[in-house]
Every structure is written in structure tokens, then in C-alpha cells.
PyMOL commands that place a pseudoatom at each C-alpha (Angstrom):
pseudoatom trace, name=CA, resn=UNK, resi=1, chain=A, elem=C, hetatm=0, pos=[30.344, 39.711, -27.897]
pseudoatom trace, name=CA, resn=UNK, resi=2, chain=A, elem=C, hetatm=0, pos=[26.401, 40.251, -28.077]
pseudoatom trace, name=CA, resn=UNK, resi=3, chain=A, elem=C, hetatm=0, pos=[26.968, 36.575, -30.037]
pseudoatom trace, name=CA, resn=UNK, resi=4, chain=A, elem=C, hetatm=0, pos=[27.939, 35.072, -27.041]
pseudoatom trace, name=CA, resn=UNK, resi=5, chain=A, elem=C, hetatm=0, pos=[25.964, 36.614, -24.439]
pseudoatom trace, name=CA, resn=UNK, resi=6, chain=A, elem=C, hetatm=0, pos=[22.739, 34.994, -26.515]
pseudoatom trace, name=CA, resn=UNK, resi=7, chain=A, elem=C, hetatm=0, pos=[23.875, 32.267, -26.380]
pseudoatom trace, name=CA, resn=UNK, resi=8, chain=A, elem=C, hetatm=0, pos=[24.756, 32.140, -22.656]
pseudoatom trace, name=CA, resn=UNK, resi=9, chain=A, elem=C, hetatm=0, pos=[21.200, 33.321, -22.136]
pseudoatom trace, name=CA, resn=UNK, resi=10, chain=A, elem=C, hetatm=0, pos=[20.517, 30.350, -24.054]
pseudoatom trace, name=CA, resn=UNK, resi=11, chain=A, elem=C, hetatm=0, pos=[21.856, 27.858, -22.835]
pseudoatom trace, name=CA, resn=UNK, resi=12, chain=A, elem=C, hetatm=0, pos=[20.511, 29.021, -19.372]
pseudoatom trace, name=CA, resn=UNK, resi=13, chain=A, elem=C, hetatm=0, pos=[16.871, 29.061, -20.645]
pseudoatom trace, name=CA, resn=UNK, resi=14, chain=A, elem=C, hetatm=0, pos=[17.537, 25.759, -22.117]
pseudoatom trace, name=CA, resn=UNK, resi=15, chain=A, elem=C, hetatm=0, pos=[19.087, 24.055, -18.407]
pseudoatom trace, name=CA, resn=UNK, resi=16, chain=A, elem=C, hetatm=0, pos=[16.231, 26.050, -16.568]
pseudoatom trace, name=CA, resn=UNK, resi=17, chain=A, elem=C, hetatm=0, pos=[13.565, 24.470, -18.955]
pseudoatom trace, name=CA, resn=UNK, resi=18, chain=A, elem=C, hetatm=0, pos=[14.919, 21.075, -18.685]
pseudoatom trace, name=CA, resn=UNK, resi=19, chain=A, elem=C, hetatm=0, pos=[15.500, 21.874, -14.489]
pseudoatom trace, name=CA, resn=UNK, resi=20, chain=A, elem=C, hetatm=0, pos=[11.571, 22.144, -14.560]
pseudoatom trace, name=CA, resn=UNK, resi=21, chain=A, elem=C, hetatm=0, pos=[10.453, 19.740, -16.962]
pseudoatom trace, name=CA, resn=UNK, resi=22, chain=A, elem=C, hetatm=0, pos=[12.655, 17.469, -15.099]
pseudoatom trace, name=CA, resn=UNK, resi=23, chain=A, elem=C, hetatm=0, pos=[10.942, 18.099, -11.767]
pseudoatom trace, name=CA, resn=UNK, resi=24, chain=A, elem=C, hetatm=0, pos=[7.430, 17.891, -13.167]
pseudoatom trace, name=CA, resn=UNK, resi=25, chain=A, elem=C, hetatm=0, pos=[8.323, 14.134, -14.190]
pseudoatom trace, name=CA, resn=UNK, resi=26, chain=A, elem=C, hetatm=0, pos=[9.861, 13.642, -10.902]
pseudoatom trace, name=CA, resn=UNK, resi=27, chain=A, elem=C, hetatm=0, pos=[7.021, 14.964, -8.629]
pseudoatom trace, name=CA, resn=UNK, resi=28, chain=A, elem=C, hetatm=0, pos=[4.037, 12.776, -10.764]
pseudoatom trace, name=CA, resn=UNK, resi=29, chain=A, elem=C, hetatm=0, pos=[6.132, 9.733, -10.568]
pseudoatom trace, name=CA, resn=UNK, resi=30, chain=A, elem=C, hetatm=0, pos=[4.482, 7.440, -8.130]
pseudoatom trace, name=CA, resn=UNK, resi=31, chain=A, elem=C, hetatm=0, pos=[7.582, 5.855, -6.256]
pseudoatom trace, name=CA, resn=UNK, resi=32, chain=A, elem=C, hetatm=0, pos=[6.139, 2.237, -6.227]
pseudoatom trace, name=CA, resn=UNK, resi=33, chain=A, elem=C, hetatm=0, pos=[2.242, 0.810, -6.290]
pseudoatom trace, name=CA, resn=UNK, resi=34, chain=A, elem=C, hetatm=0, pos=[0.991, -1.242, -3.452]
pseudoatom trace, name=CA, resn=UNK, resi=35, chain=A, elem=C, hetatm=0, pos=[-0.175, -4.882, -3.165]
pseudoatom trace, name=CA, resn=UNK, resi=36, chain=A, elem=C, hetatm=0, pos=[-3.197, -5.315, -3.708]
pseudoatom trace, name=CA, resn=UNK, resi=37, chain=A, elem=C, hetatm=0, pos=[-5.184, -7.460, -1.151]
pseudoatom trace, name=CA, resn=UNK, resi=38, chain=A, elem=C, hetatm=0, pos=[-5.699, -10.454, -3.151]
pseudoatom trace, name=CA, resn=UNK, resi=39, chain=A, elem=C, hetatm=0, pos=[-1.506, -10.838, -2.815]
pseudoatom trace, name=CA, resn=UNK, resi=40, chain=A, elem=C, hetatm=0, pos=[-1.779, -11.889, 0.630]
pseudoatom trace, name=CA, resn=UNK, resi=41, chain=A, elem=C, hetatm=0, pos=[-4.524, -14.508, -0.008]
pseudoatom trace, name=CA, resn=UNK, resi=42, chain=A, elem=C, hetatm=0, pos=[-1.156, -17.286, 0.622]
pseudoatom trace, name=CA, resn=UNK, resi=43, chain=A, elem=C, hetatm=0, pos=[-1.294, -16.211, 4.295]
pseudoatom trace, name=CA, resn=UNK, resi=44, chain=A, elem=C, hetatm=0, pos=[-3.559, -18.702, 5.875]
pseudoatom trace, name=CA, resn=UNK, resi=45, chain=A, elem=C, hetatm=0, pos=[-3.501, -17.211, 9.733]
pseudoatom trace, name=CA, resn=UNK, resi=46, chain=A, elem=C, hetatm=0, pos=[-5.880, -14.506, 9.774]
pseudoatom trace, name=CA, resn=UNK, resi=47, chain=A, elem=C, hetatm=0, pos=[-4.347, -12.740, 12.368]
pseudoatom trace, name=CA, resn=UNK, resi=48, chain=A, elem=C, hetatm=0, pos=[-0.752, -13.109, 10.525]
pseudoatom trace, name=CA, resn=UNK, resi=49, chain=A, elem=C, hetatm=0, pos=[-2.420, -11.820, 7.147]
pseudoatom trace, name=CA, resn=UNK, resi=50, chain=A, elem=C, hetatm=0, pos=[-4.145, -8.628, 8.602]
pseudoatom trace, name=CA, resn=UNK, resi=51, chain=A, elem=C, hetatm=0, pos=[-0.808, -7.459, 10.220]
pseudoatom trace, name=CA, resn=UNK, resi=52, chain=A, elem=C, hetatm=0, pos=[0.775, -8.106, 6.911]
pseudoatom trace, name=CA, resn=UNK, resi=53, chain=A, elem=C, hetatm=0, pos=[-2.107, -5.932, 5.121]
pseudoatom trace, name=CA, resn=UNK, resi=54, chain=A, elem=C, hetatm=0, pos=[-1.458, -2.892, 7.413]
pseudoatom trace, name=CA, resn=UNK, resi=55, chain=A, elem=C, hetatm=0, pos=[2.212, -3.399, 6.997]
pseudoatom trace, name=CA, resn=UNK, resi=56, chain=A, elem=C, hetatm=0, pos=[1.646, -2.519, 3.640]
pseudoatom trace, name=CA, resn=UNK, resi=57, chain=A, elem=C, hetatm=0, pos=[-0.433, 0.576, 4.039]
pseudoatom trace, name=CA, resn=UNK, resi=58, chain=A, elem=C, hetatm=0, pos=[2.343, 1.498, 6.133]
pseudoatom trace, name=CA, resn=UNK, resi=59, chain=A, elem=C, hetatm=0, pos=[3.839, 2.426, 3.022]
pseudoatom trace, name=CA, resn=UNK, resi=60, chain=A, elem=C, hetatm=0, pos=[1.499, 4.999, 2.545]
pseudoatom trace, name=CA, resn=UNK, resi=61, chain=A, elem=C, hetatm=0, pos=[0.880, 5.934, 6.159]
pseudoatom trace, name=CA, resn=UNK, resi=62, chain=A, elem=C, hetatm=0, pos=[4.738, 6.514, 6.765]
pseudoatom trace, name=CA, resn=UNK, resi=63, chain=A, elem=C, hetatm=0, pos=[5.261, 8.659, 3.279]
pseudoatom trace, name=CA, resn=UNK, resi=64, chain=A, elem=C, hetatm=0, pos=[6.585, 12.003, 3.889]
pseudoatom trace, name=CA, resn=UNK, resi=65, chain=A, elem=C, hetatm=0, pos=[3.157, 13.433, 2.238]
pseudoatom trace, name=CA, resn=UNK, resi=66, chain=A, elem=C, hetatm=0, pos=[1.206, 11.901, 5.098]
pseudoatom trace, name=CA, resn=UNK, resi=67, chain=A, elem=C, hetatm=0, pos=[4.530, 12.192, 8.163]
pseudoatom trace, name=CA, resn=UNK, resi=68, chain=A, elem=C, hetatm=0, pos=[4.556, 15.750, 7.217]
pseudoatom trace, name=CA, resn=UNK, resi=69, chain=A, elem=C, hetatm=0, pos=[1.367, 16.799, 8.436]
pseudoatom trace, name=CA, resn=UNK, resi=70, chain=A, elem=C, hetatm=0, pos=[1.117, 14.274, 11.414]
pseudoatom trace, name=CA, resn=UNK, resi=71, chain=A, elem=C, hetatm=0, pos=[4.048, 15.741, 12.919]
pseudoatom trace, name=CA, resn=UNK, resi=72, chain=A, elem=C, hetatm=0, pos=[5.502, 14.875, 16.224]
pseudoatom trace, name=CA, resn=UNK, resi=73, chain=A, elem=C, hetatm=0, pos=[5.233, 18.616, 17.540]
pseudoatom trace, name=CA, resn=UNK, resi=74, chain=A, elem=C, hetatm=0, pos=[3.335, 21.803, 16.459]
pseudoatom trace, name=CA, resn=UNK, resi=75, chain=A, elem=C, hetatm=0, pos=[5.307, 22.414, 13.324]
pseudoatom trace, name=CA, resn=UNK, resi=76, chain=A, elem=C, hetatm=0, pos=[4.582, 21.074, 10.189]
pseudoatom trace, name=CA, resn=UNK, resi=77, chain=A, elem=C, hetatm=0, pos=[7.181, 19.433, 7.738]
pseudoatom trace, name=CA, resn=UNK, resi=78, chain=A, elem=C, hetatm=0, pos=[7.237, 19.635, 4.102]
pseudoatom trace, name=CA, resn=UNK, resi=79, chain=A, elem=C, hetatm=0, pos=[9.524, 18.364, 1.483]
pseudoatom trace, name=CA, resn=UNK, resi=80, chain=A, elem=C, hetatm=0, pos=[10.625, 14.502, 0.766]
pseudoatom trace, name=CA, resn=UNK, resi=81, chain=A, elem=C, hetatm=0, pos=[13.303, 15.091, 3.361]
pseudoatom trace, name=CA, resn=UNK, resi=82, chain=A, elem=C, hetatm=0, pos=[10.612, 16.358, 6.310]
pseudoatom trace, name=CA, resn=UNK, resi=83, chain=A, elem=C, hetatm=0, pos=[12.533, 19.662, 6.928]
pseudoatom trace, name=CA, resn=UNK, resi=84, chain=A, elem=C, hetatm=0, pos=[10.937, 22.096, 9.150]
pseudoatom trace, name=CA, resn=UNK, resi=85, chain=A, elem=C, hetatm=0, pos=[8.510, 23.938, 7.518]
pseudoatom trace, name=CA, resn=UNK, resi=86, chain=A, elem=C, hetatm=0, pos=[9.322, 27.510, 6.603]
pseudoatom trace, name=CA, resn=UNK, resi=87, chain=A, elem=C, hetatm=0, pos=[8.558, 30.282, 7.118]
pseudoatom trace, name=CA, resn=UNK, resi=88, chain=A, elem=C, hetatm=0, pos=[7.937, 29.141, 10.804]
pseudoatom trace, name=CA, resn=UNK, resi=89, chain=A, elem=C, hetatm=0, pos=[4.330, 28.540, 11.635]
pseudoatom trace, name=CA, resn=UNK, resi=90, chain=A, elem=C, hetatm=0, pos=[2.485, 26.972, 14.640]
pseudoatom trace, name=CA, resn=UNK, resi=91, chain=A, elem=C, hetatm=0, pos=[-0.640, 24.483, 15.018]
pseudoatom trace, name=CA, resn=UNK, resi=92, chain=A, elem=C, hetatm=0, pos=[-2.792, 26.858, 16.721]
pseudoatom trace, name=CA, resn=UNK, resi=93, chain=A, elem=C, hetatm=0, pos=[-5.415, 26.035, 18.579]
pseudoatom trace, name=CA, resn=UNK, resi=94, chain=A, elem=C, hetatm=0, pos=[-7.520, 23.641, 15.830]
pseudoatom trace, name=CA, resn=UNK, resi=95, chain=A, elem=C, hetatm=0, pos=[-4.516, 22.711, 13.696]
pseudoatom trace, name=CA, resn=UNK, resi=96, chain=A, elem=C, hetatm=0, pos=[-5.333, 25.509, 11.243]
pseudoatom trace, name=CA, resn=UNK, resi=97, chain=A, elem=C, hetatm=0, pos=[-2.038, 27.433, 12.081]
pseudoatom trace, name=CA, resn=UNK, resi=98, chain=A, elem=C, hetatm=0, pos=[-2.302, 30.694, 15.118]
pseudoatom trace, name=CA, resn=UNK, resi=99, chain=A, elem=C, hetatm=0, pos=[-4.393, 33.718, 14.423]
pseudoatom trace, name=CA, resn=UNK, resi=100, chain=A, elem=C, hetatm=0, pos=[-1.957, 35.507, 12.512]
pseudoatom trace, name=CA, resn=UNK, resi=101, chain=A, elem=C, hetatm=0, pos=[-0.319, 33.067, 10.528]
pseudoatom trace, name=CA, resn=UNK, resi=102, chain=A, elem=C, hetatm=0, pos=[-3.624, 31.032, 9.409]
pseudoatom trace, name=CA, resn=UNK, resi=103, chain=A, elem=C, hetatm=0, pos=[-3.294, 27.903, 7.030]
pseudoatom trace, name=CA, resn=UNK, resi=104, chain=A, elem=C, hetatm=0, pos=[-5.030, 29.319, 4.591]
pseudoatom trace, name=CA, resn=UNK, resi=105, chain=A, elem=C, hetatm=0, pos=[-3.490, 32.731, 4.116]
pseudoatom trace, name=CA, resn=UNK, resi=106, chain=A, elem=C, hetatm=0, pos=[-1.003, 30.528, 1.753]
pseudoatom trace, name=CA, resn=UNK, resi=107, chain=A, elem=C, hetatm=0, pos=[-2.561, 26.994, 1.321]
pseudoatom trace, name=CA, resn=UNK, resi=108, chain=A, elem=C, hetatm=0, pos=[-5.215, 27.914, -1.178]
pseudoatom trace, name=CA, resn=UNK, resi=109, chain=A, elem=C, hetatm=0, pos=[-8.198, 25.706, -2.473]
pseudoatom trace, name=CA, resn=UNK, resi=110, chain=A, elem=C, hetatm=0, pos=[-5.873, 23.723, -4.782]
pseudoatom trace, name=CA, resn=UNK, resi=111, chain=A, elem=C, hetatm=0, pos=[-1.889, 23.636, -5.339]
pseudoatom trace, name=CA, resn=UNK, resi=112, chain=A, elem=C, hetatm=0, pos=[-0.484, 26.311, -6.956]
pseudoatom trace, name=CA, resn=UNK, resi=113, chain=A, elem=C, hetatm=0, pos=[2.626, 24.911, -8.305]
pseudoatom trace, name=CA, resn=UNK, resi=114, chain=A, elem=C, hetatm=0, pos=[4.413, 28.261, -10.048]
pseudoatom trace, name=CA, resn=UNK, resi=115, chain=A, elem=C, hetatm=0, pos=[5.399, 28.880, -6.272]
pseudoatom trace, name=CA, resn=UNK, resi=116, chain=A, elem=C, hetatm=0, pos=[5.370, 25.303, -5.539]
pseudoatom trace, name=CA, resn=UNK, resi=117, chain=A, elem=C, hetatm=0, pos=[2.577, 25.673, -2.723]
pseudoatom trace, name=CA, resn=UNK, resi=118, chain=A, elem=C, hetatm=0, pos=[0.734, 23.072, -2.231]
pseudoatom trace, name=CA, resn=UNK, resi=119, chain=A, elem=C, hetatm=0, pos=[-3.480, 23.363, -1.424]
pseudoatom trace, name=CA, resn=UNK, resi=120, chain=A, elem=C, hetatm=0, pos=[-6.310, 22.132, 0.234]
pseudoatom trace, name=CA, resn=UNK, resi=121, chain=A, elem=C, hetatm=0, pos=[-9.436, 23.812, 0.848]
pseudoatom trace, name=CA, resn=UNK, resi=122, chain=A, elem=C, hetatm=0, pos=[-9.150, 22.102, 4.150]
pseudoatom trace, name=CA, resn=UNK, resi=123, chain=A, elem=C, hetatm=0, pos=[-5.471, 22.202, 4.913]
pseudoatom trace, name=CA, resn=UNK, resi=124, chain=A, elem=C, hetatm=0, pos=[-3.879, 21.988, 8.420]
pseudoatom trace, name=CA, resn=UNK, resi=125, chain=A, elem=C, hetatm=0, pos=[-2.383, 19.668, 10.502]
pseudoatom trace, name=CA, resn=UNK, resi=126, chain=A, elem=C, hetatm=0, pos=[-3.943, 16.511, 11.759]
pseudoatom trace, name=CA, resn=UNK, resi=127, chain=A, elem=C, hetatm=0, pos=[-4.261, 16.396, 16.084]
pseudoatom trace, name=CA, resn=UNK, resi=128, chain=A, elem=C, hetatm=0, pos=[-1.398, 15.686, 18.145]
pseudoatom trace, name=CA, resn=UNK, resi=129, chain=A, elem=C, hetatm=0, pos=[-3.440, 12.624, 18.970]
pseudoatom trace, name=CA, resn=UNK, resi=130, chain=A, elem=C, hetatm=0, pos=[-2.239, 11.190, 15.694]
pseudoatom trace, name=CA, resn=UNK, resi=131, chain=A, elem=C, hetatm=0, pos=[1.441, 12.333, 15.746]
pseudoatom trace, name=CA, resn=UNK, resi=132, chain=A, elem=C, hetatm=0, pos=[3.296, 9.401, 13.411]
pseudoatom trace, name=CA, resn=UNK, resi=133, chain=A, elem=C, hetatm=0, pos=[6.336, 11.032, 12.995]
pseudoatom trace, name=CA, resn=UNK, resi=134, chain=A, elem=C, hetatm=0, pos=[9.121, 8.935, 14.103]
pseudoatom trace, name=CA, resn=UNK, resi=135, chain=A, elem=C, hetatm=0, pos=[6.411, 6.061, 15.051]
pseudoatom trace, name=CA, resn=UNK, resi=136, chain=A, elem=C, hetatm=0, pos=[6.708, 2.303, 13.756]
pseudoatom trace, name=CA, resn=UNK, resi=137, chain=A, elem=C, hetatm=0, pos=[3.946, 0.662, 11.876]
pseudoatom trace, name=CA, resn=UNK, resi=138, chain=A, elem=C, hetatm=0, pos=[2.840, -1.137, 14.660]
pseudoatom trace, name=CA, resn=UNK, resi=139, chain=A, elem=C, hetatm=0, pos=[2.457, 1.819, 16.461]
pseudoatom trace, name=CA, resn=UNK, resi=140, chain=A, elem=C, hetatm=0, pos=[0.917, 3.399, 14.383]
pseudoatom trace, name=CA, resn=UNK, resi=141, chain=A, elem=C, hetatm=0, pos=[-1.612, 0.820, 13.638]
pseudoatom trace, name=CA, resn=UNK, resi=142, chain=A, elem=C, hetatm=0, pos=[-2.393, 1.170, 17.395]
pseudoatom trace, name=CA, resn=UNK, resi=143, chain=A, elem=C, hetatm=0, pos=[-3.294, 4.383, 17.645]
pseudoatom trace, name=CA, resn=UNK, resi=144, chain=A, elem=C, hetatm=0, pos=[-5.504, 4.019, 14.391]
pseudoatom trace, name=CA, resn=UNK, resi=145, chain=A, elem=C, hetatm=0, pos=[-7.485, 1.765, 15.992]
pseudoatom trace, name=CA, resn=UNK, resi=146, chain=A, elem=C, hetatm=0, pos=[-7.792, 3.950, 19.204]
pseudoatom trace, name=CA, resn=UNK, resi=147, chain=A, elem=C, hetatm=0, pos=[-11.226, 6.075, 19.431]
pseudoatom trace, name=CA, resn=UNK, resi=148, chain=A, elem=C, hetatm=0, pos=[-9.317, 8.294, 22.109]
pseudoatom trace, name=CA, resn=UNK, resi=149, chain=A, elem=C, hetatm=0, pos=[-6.691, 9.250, 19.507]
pseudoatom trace, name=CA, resn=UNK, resi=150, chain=A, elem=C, hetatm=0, pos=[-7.502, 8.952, 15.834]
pseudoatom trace, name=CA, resn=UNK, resi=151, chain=A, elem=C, hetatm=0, pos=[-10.633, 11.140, 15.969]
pseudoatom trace, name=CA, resn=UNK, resi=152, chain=A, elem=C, hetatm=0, pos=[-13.675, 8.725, 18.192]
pseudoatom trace, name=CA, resn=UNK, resi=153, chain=A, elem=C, hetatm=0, pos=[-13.540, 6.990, 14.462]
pseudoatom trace, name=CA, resn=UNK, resi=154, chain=A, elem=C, hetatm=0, pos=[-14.442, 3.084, 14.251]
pseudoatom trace, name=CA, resn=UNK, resi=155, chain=A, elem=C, hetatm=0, pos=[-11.769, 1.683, 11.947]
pseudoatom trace, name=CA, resn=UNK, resi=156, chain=A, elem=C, hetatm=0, pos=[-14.785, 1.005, 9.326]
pseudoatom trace, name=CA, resn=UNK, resi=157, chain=A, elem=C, hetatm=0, pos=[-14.842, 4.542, 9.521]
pseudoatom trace, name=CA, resn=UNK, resi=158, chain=A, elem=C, hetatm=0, pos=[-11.078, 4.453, 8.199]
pseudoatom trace, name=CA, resn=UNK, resi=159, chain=A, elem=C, hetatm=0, pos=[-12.078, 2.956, 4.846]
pseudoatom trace, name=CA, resn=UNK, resi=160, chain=A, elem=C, hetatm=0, pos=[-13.917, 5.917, 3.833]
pseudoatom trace, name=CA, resn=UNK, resi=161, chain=A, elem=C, hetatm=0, pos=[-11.388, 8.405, 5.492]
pseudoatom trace, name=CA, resn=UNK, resi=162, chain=A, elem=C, hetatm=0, pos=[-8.243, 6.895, 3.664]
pseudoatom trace, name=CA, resn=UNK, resi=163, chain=A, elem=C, hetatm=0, pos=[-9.914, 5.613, 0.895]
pseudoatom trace, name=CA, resn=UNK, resi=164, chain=A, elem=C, hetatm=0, pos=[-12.087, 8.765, -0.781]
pseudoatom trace, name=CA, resn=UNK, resi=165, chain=A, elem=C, hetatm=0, pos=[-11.353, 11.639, 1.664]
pseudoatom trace, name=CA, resn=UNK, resi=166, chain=A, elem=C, hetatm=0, pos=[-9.702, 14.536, -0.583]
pseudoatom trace, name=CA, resn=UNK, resi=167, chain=A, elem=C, hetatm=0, pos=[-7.147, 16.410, 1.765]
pseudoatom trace, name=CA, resn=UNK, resi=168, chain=A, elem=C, hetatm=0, pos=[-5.928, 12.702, 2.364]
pseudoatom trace, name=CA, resn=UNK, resi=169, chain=A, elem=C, hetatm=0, pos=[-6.567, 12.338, -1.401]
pseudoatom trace, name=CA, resn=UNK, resi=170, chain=A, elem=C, hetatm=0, pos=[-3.772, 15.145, -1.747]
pseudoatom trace, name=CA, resn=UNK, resi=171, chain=A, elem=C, hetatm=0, pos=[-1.007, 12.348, -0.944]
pseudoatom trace, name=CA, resn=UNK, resi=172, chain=A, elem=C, hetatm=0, pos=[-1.138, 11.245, -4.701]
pseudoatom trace, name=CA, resn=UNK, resi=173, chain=A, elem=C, hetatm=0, pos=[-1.006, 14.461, -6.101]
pseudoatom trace, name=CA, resn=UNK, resi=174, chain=A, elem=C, hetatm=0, pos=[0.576, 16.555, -4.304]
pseudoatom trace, name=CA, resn=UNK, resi=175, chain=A, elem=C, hetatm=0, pos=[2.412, 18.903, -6.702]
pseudoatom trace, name=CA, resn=UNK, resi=176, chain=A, elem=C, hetatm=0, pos=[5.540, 20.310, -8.461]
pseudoatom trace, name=CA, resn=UNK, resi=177, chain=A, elem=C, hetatm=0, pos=[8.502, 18.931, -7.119]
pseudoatom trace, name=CA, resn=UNK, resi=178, chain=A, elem=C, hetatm=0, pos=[7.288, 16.335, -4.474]
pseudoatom trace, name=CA, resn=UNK, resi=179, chain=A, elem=C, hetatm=0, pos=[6.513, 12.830, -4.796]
pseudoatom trace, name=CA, resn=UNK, resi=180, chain=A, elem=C, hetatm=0, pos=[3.139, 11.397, -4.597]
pseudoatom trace, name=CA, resn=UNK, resi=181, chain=A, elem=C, hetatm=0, pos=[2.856, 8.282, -1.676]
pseudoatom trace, name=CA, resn=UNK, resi=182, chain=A, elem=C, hetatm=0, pos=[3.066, 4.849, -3.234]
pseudoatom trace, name=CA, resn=UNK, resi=183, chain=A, elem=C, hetatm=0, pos=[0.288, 3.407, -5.404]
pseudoatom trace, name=CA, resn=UNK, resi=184, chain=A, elem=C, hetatm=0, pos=[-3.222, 4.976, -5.475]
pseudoatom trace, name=CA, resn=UNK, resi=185, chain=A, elem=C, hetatm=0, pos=[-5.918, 6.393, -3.200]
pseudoatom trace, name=CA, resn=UNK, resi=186, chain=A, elem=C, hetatm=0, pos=[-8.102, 3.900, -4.459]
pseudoatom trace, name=CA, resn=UNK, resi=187, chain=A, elem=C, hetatm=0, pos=[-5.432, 0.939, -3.952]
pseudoatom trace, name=CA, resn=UNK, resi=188, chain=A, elem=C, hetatm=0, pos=[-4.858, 2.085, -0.172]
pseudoatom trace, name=CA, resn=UNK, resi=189, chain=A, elem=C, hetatm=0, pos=[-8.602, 2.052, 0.545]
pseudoatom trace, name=CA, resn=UNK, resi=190, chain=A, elem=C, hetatm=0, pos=[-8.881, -1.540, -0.657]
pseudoatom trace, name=CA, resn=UNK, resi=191, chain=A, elem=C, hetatm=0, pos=[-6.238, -2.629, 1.747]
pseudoatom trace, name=CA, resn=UNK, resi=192, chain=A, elem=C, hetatm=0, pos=[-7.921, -0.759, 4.597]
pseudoatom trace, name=CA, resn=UNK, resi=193, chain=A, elem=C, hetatm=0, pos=[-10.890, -2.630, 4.001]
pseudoatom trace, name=CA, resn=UNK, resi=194, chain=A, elem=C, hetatm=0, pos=[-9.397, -6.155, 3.403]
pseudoatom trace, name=CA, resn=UNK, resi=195, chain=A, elem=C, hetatm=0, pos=[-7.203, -5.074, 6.868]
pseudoatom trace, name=CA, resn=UNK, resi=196, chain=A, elem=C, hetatm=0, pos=[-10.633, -4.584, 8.572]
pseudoatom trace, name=CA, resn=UNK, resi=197, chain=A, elem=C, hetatm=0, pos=[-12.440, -7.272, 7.257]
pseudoatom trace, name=CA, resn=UNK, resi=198, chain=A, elem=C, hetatm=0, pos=[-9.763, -9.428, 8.396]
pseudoatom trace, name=CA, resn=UNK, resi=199, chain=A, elem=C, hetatm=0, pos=[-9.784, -8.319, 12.341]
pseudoatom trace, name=CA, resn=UNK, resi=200, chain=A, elem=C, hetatm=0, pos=[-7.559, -5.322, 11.799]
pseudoatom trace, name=CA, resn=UNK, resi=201, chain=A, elem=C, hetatm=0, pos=[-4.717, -6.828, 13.430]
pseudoatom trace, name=CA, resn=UNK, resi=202, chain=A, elem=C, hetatm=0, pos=[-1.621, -4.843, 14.070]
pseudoatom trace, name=CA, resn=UNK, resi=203, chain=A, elem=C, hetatm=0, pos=[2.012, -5.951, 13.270]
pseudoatom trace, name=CA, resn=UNK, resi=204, chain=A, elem=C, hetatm=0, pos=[4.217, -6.299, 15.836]
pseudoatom trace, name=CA, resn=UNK, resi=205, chain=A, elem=C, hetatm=0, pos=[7.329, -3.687, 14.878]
for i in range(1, 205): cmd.bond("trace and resi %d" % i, "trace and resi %d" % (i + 1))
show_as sticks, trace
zoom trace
């Protein structure tokens, strides 16, 4: 009898080890790299091969790791499937969560991925200026390029922002169990750049 309740417990240890292992090589497993500019070098209408750039930082831009904290409303989402995030919690005022329930009481400085929190030291949500959730590309790439709503930013201000800022940064490595947006940070600010360089035109859907 004690025989076979070790080796019950064992076989659960073993299925709970390979549970996690398994979700550790799921969550750093980057779901598929990005073109790199150079790619759309074929498309001779400038105009034509800027939209087709952004198009393919929409990849990125439309990732549940960046959707989930440029929600449509005041609550965040969080998982690959964009549930609500839970516990309940609110904006607040400066999109670092209400008085009570601040970011930061559970986002620490870094992820913490026994509890499968992720962290920031600068965590919260972006404005409700630049909502994407349930947006196209194309409108998304408008309101980008809008000073009124992504921040009074020029979009050569967006190379730097995408391209080395850290809590964006987070996207590609974002934790236990959740996985990273497609390609690298360094990939997505090379097609920002070759998007502005080339007139940062938007795609049309």
C-alpha cells in the first residue's frame, strides 16, 4: 500500500515537472520572427512599400503582449487569450491602477515567474488615446502617427520608443507561461525606421 502511494506521488511530481518545464519552453518560444526591411526592397511604389512595412509591425503591435495593455476600456487584459484581468483593477487616473489597487503593489521591478506575475518598474496601462484593442492595422497606424493621441510624439520619436524602450522591451520576454510577440525588439525597431524613412504610410485595412 505505502508502495503504491510513492509511486502515485511520483508519478504526480513527474507530470507536474514536465507541466512546468513544458510551459517554460512554451512561454520563450518566439511564435514567428519578422521581415526584415531589406524583404520589401521588390516593392518599387514607395507609398505601397511603407504600408507594407507597418503591416508587418502590425504583427507586433496587434500581439496580445502589446493589445493587453492598450486596452479598449479601463481594464487591463492579460493572458494569450486577452481575458479580463483579475483580480479586477481600474486605470486610475495616470494609468497606474486607482489609489488602492496601485500597479505596483503586484507588478514588481522585474517578472516574478513562481507566481507567474509579470514586472516592470514602470508598469501600467498605456492612455486611452492609444486604445488598439479590437483596431485594424490601418487604424492603428493612424493613430500612431497622430500627436493628439499617441503621446505629442513625432513618429521619429517611435523608433526609439518601439525600438529600445524597456516596458515595451517586456513584449519579448514577458515570462512563464506567455508568449513573447513575434521576432525581436531590435527587428521591430528596424522596421519602424525603414517605415519612417519611407513616408510612414499607412495600409489601408
Amino acid at each position: 500500500m505505502k508502495s503504491e502511494t510513492r509511486c502515485k506521488v511520483f508519478v504526480s511530481a513527474a507530470a507536474l515537472t514536465m507541466s512546468v518545464l513544458s510551459g517554460y519552453a512554451f512561454s520563450e518560444t518566439t511564435p514567428t520572427m519578422l521581415a526584415s526591411p531589406e524583404s520589401f526592397a521588390s516593392i518599387t511604389d514607395t507609398d505601397a512599400r511603407s504600408a507594407a512595412i507597418f503591416t508587418e509591425l502590425g504583427k507586433v503591435l496587434t500581439s496580445a503582449r502589446c493589445v493587453n495593455c492598450h486596452p479598449a476600456g479601463d481594464r487591463p487584459r492579460q493572458g494569450d487569450e486577452r481575458r479580463l484581468h483579475q483580480p479586477p483593477v481600474e486605470r486610475g487616473v495616470d494609468g497606474h491602477g486607482t489609489a488602492t489597487m496601485h500597479c505596483s503593489i503586484c507588478h514588481q521591478n522585474s517578472n516574478f515567474d513562481p507566481g507567474r506575475m509579470p514586472g516592470h518598474p514602470e508598469w501600467h496601462l498605456a492612455p486611452r488615446s492609444m486604445a488598439w484593442e479590437g483596431k485594424t492595422v490601418a487604424e492603428i497606424c493612424a493613430q500612431i502617427k497622430d500627436p493628439a493621441r499617441n503621446g505629442d510624439r513625432k513618429v521619429e520619436d517611435l523608433i526609439r520608443h518601439i525600438g529600445t524602450d524597456t516596458l515595451v522591451g517586456w513584449a519579448w520576454a514577458p515570462g512563464f507561461g506567455r508568449l513573447p510577440a513575434p521576432g525581436t525588439q531590435e527587428q521591430a525597431g528596424a522596421l519602424v525606421e525603414a517605415w519612417v524613412n519611407t513616408g510612414a504610410a499607412c495600409p489601408t485595412k
